[in-house]
C-alpha positions in Angstrom: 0.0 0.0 0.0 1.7 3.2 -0.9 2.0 6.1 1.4 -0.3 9.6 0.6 2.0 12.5 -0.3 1.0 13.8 3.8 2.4 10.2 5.1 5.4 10.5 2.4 5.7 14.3 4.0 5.8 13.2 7.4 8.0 10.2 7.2 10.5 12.3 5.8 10.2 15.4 8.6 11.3 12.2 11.0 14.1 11.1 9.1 15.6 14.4 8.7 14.9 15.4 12.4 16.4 11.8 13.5 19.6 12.7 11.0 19.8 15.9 13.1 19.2 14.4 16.5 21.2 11.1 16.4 23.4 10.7 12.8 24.7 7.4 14.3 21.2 5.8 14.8 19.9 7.1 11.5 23.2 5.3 9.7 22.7 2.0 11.2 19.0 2.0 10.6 19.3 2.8 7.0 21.5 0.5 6.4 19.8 -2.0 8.5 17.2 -3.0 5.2 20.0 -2.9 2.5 21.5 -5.7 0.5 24.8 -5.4 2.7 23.2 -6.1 6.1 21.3 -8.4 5.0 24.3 -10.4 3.5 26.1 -9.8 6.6 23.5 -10.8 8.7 23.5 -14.1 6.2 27.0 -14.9 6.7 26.9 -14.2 10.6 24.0 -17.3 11.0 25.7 -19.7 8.7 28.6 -19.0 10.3 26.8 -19.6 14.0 25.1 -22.5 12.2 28.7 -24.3 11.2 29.9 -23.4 14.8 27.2 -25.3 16.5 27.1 -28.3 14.1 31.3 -28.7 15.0 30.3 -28.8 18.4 28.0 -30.8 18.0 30.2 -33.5 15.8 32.4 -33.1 18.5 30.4 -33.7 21.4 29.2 -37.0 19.7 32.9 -37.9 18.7 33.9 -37.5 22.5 31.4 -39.6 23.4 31.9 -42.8 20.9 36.0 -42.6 22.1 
């Protein structure tokens, strides 16, 4: 659903006024929807997910010696 040129108006006042207020927050949460953090945030879980299946295949090879 797209946003009336009042909601388009208003969405940017709070952009610009969070740019003003707190540049840092405004950076990470325009980057948080971008093709770059969500391929980081990809390679972060696979990497947890080869980390626990390694402990995992450990923990069973412990237990068979």
């Amino acid at each position: 659903m797209a946003l009336s040129m009042e909601e388009q108006r208003i969405l940017t006042q709070i952009e610009v006024r969070l740019s003003e207020d707190d540049p840092r927050l405004a950076r990470r949460l325009a980057r948080h929807g971008t093709r770059r953090g969500r391929r980081t945030r990809t390679v972060v879980l696979a990497a947890a997910v080869i980390i626990v299946l390694a402990a995992i295949g450990a923990a069973i090879a412990a237990a068979v010696l």
